[in-house]
KEZA-150000 format. One record per residue: residue number from 1; x negated, y negated, z of N, C-alpha, C, CB in turn. Coordinates in steps of 0.001 Angstrom, whole numbers. Glycine has a CB too. Layout:
   i      nX      nY      nZ     caX     caY     caZ      cX      cY      cZ     cbX     cbY     cbZ
 NUM       X       Y       Z       X       Y       Z       X       Y       Z       X       Y       Z
...
END
This chain:
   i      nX      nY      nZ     caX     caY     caZ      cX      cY      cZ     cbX     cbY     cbZ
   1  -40299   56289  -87090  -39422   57429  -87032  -39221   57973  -88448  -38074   57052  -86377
   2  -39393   59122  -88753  -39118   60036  -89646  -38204   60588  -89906  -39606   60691  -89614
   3  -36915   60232  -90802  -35757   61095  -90728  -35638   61860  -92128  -34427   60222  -90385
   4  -35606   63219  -91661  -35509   64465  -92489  -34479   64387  -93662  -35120   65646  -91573
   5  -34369   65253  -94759  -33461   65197  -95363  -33050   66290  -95716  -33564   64533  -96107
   6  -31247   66372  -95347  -31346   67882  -94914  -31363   69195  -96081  -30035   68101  -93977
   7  -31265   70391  -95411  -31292   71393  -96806  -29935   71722  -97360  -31986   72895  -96503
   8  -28822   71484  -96863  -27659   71291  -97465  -27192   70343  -97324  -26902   71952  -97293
   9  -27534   69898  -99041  -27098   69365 -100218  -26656   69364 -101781  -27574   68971 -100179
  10  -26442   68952 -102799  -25845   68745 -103805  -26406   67906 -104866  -24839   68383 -103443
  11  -27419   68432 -105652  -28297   67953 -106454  -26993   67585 -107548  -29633   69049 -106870
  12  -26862   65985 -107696  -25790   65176 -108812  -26200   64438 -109383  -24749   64491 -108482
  13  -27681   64016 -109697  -28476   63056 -110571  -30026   63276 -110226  -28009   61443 -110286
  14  -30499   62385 -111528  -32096   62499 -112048  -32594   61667 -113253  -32400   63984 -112501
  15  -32586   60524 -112401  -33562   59286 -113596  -34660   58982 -113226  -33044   57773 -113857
  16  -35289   58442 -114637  -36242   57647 -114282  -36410   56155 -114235  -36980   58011 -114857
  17  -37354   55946 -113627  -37244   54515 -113917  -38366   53769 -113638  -36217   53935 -113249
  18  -38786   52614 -114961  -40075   52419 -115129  -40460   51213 -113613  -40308   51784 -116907
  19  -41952   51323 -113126  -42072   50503 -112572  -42904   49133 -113158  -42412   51087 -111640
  20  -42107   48141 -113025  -42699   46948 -113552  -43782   46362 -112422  -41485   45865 -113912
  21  -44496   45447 -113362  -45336   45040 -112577  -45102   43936 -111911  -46289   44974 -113087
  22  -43888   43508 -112202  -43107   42678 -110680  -42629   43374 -109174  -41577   42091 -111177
  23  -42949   44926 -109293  -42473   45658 -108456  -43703   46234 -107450  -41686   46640 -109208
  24  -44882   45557 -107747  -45705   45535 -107117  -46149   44205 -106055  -46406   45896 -107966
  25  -47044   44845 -105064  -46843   43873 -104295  -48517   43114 -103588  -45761   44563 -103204
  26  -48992   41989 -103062  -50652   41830 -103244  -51189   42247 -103010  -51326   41231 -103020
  27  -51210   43682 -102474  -52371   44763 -102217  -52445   45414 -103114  -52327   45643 -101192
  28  -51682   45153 -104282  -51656   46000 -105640  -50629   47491 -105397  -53496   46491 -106059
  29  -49686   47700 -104465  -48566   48794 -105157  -47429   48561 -104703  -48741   50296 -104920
  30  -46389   49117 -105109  -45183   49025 -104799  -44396   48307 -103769  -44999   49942 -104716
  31  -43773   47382 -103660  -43279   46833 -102583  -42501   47954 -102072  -42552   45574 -102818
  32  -42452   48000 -100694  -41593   49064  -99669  -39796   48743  -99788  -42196   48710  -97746
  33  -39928   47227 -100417  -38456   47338 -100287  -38024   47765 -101976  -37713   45688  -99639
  34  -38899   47383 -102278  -38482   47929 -104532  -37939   49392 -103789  -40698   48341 -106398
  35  -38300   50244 -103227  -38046   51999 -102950  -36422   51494 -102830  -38983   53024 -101123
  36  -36334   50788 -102180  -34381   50783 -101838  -33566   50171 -102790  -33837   49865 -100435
  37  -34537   49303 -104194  -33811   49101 -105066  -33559   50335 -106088  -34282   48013 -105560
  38  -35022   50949 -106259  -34365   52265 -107287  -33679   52721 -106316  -35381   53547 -108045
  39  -33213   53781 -105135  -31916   54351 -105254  -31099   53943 -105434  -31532   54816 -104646
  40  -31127   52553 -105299  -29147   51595 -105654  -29261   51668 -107096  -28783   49323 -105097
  41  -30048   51700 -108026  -30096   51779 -109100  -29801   53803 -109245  -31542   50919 -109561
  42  -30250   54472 -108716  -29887   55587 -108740  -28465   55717 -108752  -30443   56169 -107851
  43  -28248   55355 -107473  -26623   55343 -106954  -25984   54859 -108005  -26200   54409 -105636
  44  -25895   53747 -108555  -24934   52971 -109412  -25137   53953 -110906  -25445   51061 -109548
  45  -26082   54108 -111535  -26018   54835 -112573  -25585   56421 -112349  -27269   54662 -113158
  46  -25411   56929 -111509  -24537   58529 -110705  -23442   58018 -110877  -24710   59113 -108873
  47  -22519   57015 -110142  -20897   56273 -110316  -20813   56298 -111610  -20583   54625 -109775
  48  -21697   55478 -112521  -21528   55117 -113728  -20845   57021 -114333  -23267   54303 -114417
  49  -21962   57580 -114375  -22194   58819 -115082  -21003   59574 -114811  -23477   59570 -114669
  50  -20540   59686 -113593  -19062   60362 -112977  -17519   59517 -113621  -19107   60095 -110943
  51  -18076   58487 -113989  -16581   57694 -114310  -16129   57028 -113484  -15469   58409 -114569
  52  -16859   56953 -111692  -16798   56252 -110425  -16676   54374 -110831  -18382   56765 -109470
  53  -15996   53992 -111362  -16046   52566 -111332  -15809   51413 -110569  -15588   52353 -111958
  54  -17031   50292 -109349  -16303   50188 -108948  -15317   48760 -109918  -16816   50258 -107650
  55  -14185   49014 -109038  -13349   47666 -109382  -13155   46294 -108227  -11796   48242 -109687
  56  -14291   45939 -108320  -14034   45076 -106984  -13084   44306 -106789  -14904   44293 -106692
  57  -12069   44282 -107074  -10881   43600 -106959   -9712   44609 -105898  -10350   43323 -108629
  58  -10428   46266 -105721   -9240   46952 -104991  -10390   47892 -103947   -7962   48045 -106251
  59  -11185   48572 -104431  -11763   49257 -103628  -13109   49941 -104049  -10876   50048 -103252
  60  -13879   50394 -103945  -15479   50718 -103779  -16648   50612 -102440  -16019   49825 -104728
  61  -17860   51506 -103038  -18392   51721 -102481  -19321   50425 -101535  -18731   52553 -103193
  62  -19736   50933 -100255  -20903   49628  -99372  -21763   50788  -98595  -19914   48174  -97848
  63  -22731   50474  -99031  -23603   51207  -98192  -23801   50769  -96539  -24912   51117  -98916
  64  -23721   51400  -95169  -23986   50953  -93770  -25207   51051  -93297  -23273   51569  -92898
  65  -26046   52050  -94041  -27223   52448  -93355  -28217   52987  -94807  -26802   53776  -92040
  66  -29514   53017  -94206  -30242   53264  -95348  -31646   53299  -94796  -29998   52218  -96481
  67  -32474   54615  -95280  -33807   54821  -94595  -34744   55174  -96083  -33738   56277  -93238
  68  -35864   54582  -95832  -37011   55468  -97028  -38261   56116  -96190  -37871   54190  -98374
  69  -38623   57214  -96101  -39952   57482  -96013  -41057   57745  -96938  -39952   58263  -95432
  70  -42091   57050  -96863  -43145   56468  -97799  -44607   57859  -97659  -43665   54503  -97057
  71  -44635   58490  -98339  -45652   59062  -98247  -47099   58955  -99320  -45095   60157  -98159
  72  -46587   58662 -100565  -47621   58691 -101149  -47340   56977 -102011  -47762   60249 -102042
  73  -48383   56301 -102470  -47910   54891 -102896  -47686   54826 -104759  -49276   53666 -102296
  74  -46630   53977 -105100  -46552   54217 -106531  -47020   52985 -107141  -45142   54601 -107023
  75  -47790   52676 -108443  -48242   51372 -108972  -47630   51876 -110264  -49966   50887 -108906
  76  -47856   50213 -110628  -47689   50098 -112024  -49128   51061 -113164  -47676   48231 -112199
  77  -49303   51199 -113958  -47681   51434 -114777  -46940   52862 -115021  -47808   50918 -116357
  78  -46679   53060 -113745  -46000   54509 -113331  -44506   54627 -113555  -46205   54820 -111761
  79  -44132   56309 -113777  -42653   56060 -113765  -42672   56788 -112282  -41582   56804 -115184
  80  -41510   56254 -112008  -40403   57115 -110825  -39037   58159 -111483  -39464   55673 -109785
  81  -39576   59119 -111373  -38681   60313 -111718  -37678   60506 -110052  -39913   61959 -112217
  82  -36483   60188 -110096  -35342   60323 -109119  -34639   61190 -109298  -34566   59411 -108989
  83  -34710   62184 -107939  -33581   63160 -107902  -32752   62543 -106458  -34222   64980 -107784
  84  -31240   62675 -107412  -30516   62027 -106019  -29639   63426 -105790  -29358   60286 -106272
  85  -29052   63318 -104543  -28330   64413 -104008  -27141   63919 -102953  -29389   65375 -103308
  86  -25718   64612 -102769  -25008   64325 -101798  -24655   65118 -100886  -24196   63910 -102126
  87  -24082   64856  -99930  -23480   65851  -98766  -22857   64815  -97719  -24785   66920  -97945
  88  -21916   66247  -97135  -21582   65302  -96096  -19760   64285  -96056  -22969   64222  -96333
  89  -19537   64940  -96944  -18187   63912  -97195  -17248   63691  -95731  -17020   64737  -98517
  90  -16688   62741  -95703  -15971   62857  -94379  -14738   61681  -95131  -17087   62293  -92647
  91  -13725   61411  -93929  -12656   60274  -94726  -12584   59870  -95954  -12712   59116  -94312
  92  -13651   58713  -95571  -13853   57468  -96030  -15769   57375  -96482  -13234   56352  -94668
  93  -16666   58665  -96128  -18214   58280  -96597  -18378   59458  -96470  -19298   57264  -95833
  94  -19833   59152  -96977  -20356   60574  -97838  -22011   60003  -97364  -19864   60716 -100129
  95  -23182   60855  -97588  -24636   60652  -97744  -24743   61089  -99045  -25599   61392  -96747
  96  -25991   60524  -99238  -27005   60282 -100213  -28115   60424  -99903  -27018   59254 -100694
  97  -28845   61280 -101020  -30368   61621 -101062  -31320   61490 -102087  -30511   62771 -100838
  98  -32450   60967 -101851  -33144   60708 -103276  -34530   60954 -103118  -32970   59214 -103861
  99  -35162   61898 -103845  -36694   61857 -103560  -37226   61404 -105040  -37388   63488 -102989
 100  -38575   60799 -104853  -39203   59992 -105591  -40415   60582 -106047  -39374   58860 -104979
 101  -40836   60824 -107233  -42142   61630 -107700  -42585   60690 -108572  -41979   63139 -108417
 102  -43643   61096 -109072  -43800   59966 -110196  -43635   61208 -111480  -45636   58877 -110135
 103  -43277   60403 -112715  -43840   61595 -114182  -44830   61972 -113890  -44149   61127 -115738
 104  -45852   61332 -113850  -47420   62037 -113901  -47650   63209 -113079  -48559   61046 -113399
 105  -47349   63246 -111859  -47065   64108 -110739  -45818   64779 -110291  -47366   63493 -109829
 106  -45678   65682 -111019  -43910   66453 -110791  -43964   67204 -109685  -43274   67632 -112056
 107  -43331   67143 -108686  -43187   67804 -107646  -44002   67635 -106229  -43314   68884 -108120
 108  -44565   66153 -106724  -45340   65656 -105346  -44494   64577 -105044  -47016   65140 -105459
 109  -43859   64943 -103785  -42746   63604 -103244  -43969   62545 -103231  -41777   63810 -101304
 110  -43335   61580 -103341  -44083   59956 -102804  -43227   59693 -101963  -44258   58540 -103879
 111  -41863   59431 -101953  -41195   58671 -101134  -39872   59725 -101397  -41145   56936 -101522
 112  -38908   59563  -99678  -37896   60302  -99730  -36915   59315  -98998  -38137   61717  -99151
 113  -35470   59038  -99446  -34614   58352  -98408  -33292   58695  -98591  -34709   56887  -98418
 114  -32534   58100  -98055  -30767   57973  -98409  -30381   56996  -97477  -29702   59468  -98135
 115  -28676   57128  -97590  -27750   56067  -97444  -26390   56692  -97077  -27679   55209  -98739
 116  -25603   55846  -96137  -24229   55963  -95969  -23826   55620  -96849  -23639   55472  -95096
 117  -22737   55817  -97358  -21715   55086  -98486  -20594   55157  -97412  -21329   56008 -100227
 118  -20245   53889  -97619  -18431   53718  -96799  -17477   53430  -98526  -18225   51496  -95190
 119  -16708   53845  -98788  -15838   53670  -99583  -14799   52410  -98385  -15199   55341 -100150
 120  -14694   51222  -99284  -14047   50096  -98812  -12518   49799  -99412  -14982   48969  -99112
 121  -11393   49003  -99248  -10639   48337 -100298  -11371   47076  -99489   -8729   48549 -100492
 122  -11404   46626 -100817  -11403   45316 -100853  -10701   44458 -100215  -11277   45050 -101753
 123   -9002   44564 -100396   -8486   43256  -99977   -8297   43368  -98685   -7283   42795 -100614
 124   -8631   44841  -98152   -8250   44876  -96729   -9305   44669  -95654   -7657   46122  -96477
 125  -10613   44986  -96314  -11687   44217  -95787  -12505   45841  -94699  -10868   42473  -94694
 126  -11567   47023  -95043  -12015   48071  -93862  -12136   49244  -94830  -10806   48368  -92435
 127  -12314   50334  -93953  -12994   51793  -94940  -11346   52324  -95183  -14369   53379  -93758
 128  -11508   53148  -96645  -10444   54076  -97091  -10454   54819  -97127  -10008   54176  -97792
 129   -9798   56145  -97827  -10126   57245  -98412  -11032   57302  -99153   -9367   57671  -98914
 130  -11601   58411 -100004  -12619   58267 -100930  -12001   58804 -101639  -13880   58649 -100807
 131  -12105   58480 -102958  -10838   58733 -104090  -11103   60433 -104637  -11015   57378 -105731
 132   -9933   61291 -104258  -10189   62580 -104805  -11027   63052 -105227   -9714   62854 -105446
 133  -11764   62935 -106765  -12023   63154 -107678  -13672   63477 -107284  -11500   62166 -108572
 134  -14359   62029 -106402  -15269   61868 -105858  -15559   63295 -104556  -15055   60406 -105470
 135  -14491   62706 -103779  -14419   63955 -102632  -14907   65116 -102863  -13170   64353 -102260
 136  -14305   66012 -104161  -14520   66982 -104514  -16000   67321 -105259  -13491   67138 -105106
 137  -15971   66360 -105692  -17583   66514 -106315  -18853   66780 -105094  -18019   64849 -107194
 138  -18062   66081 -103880  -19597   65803 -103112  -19463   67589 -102295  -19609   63889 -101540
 139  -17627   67691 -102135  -18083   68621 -101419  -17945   70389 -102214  -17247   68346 -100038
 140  -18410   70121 -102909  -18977   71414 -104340  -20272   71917 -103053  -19988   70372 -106659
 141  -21001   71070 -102659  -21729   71506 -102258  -21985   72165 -100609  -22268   70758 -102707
 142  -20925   71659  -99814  -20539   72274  -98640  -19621   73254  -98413  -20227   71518  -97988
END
């Protein structure tokens, strides 16, 4: 199954990030699950960049769901150029979007996915609000 990613959204980040050659896998490219570590690495350096900290002692983000579609394959020693994007805010979660190019090739997706984010507290163990500041950022774009 193929799930789309939609056209309204909110372009809020763009790294790169090198692929090591531990991130390959014995057919020689990319392991399918490395794709779901760069966006958490996406994701976390976007929080970082916003001032989003979490504090795990009161409340932050958990992802519920999470899809990649794989179209073209990436090896070492390639970069992954990431554009992430949001939409979608509701309560307590928001989506996430990230397509994957390499440097060498600008503007040829390889791989496209996202993610729920549930904003959690911690001590209560269930979903919260999503803290203002955040809210507003995601929904700039709706």
């Amino acid at each position: 199954m193929k799930i789309e990613i939609p056209e309204q959204k909110r372009f809020v980040f763009e790294t790169r990030i090198p692929i090591r050659w531990a991130d390959m896998d014995a057919l020689g490219h990319v392991n399918n699950a490395v794709y779901f570590r760069y966006m958490e690495i996406a994701r976390i350096d976007w929080f970082q960049s916003i001032g989003v900290r979490e504090d795990t002692e009161v409340q932050g983000p958990v992802i519920v769901n999470a899809f990649c579609n794989f179209y073209r394959q990436f090896q070492y020693p390639e970069e992954v150029l990431l554009k992430m994007y949001v939409s979608d805010a509701r309560r307590a979660t928001f989506e996430t979007w990230a397509v994957m190019e390499s440097t060498t090739e600008p503007g040829v997706i390889r791989a496209a996915g996202g993610a729920t984010v549930v904003w959690v507290s911690r001590s209560q163990q269930k979903s919260t609000a999503l803290p203002d500041r955040l809210r507003a950022l995601i929904e700039q774009s709706e």
